[in-house]
C-alpha positions in Angstrom: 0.0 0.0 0.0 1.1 3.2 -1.3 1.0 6.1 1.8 -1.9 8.3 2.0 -0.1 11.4 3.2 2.7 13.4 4.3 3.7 13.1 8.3 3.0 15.8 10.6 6.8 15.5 11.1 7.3 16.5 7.4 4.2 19.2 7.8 6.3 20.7 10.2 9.0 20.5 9.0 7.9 22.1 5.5 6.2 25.1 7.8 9.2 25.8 9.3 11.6 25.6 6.3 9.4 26.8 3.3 9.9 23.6 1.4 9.9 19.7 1.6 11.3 16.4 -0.7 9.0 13.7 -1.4 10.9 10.8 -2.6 9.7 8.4 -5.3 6.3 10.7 -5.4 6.2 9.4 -9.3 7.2 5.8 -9.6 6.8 3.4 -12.9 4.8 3.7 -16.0 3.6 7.0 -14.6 6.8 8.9 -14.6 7.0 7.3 -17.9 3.8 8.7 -19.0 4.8 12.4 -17.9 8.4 12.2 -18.8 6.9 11.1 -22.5 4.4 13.7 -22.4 6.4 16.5 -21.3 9.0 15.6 -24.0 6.6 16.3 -26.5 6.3 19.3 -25.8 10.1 20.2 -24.9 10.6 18.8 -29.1 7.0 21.3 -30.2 8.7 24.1 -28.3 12.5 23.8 -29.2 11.6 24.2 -33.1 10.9 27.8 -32.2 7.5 28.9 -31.7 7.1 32.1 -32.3 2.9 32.8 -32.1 2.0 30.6 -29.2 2.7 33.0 -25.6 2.4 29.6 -23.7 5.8 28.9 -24.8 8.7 31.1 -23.5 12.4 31.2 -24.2 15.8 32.7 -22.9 19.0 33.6 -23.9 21.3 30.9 -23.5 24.5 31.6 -21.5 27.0 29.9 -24.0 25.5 30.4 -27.5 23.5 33.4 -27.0 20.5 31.4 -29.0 17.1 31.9 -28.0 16.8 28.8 -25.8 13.0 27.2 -24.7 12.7 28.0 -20.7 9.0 27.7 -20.0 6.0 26.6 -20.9 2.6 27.2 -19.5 -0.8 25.4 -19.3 0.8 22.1 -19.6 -2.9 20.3 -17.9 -4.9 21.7 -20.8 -1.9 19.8 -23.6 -2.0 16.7 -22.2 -4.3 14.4 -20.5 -1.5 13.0 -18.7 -0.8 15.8 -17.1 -4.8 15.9 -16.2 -4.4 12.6 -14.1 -1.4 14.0 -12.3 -3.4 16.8 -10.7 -5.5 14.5 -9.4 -2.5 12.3 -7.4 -3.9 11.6 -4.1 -0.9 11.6 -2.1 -0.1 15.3 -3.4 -3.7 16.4 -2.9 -3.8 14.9 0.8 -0.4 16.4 1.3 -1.6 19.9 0.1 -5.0 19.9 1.8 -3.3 19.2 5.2 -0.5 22.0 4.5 -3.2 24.3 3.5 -6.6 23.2 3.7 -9.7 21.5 2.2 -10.8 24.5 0.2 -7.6 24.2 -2.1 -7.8 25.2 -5.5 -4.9 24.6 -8.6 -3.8 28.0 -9.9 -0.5 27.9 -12.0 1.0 24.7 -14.3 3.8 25.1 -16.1 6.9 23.1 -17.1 10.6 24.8 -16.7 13.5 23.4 -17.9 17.2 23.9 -18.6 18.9 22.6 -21.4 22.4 20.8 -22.0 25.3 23.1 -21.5 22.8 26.1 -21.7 21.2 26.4 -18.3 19.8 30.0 -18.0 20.2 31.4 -14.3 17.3 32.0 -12.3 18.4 34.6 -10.1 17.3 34.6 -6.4 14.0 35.5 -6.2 10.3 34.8 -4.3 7.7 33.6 -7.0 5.3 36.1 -7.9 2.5 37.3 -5.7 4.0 37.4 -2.4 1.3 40.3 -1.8 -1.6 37.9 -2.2 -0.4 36.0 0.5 -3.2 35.3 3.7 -3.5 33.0 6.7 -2.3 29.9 4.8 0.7 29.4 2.7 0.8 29.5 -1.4 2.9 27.2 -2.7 4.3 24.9 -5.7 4.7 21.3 -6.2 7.8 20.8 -8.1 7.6 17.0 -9.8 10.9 16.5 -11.3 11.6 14.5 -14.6 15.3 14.7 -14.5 18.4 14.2 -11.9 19.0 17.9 -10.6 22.6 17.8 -9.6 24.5 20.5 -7.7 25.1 22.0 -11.1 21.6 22.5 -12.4 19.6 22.3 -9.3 17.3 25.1 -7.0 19.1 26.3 -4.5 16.6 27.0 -1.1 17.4 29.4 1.9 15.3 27.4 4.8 13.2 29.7 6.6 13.6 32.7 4.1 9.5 32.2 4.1 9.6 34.1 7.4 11.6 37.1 6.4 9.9 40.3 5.8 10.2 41.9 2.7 12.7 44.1 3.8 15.0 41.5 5.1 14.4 39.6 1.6 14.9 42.6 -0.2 18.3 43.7 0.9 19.1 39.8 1.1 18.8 39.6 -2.8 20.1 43.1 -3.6 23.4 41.9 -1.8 23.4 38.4 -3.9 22.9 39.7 -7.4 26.4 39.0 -8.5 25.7 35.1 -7.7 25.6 33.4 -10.9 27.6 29.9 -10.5 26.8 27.0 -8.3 29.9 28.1 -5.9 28.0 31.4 -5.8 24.9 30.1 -4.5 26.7 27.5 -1.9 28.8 30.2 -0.1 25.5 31.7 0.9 24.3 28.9 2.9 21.8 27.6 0.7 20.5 23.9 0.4 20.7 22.2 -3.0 17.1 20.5 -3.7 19.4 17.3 -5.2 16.5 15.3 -6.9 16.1 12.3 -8.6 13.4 11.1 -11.4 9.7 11.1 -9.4 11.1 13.0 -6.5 8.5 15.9 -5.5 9.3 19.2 -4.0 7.2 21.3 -2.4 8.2 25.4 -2.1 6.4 27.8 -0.5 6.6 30.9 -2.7 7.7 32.8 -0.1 10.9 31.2 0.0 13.8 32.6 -1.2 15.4 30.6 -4.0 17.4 30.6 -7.4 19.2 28.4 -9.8 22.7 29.0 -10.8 23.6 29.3 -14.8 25.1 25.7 -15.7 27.2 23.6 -18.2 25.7 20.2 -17.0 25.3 18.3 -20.2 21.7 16.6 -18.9 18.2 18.3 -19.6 16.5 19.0 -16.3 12.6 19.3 -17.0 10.2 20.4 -13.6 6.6 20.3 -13.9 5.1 22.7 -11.5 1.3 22.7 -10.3 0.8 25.8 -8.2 -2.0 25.5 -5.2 -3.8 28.6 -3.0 -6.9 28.8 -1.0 -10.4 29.7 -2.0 -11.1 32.1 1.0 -7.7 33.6 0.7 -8.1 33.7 -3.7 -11.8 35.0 -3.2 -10.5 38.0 -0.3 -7.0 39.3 -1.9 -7.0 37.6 -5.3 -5.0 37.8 -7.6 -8.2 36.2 -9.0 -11.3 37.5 -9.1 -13.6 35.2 -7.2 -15.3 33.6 -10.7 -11.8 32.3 -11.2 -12.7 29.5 -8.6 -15.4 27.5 -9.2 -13.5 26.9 -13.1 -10.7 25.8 -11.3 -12.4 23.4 -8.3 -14.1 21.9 -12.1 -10.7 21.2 -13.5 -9.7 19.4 -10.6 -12.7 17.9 -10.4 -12.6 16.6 -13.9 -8.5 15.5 -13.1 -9.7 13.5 -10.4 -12.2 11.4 -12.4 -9.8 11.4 -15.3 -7.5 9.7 -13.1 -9.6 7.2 -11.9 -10.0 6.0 -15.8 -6.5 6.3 -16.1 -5.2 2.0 -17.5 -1.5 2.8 -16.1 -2.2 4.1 -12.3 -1.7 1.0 -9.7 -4.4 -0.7 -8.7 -5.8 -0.4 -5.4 -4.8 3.7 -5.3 -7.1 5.6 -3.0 -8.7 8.5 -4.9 -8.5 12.0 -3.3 -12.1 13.3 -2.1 -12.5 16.9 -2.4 -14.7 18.1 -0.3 -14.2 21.9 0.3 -16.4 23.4 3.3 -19.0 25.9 2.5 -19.3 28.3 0.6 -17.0 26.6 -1.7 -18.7 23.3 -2.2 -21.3 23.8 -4.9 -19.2 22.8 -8.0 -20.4 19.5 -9.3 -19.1 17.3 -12.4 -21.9 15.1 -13.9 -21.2 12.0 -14.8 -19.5 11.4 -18.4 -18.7 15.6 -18.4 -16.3 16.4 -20.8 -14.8 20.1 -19.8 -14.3 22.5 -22.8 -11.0 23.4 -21.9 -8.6 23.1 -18.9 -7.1 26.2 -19.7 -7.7 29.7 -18.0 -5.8 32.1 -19.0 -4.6 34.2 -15.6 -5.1 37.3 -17.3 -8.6 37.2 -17.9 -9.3 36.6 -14.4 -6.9 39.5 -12.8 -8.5 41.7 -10.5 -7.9 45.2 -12.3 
């Protein structure tokens, strides 16, 4: 039997830190299924796309070519990707870090490519402002060894800095660009292995130096917040979350149909507390699209 859900050791632990590993989170033909799928769409994106925004490129460090770095929606292009929102162990893990009335927000893919690793300076994710009474945060699901060349670098219990503090932090750190760089700070390397999940708390500080390593490193990241927190602050405006409790809805059953997932796996049950729990799939519905763009649901 496959476990349910992360300890309250490991709750703790992520509370206090701003991030936590799960080990062998993706195991067998489904980390086959995403690695497959996401290379797809590494291939579709490297041939330069130039008219599709959910693709998003760099500069590369050695060549100077424009180099694939990102690319969004990646639930909507694949229905693989559809069954792994619905993983139970993630969504136990995220309702008890966060809550029942959790909603998915961002999925995207990042990636660095062989000898061209574009740094990610150190940074918080985006929207630290929207931030209530519980914590935002990503889970990370890695298709690739990240090494202490091309791996995220994490300052444990940077979530509890102020902004000044994290401000002047950064401003001092700007000429880090190298994995020595980032490891005389202090920082942990998130070393990971195929199927290994990470969860970071978007308040965390963390970066990723530029890199040689001759391996692609691909990270799929699905993005969870709160209803009461979305529907108070935003970014969102509140008809942003009943589409999304639908999607996740519709992963969920799509998952449960899945022929590769091993047997005897406990579906997640969402069951969000009122006012939140009025979104219903009917049996057999088919979604029109799993894809909401974030800016037509900004609050102006």
């Amino acid at each position: 039997m496959s476990r349910l859900v992360i300890s309250d050791e490991e709750a703790q632990f992520f509370h206090d830190n701003g991030y936590l590993i799960l080990r062998d989170a993706l195991q067998g033909e489904e980390l086959r299924r995403v690695q497959d799928a996401m290379m797809q769409l590494v291939e579709y994106g490297s041939a330069q796309v130039r008219d599709d925004p959910d693709y998003m490129y760099g500069k590369g460090h050695q060549s100077g070519e424009r180099k694939l770095a990102r690319i969004e929606y990646v639930i909507d292009k694949s229905d693989v990707m559809k069954a792994l929102l619905g993983h139970p162990l993630i969504l136990r893990s995220v309702e008890k870090l966060m809550g029942p009335d959790l909603i998915p927000t961002w999925d995207s893919m990042v990636l660095k490519f062989p000898g061209e690793g574009i740094i990610v300076p150190w940074h918080r994710d985006a929207g630290t402002d929207h931030v209530g009474d519980k914590p935002i945060f990503n889970v990370d699901f890695y298709l690739d060894e990240a090494t202490e060349e091309n791996c995220v670098w994490v300052i444990p219990g940077s979530n509890h800095w102020s902004k000044e503090q994290t401000r002047a932090w950064i401003e001092e750190r700007k000429g880090d660009v190298t994995p020595a760089d980032f490891r005389a700070t202090g920082a942990v390397p998130a070393l990971m292995q195929p199927g290994d999940v990470l969860f970071h708390n978007i308040l965390v500080v963390h970066g990723s130096p530029s890199t040689e390593a001759r391996a692609l490193r691909r990270v799929v990241y699905y993005e969870f917040r709160t209803a009461h927190v979305e529907e108070a602050i935003g970014p969102h405006i509140p008809e942003y979350i009943p589409l999304k409790q639908k999607v996740l809805l519709a992963c969920i059953e799509r998952r449960k149909r899945a022929d590769y997932i091993a047997p005897g796996e406990i579906p997640y049950e969402y069951r969000p507390p009122a006012p939140y729990n009025t979104v219903t799939l009917q049996e057999g519905e088919e979604l029109p699209t799993y894809r909401y763009v974030h800016g037509d649901y900004w609050r102006r």
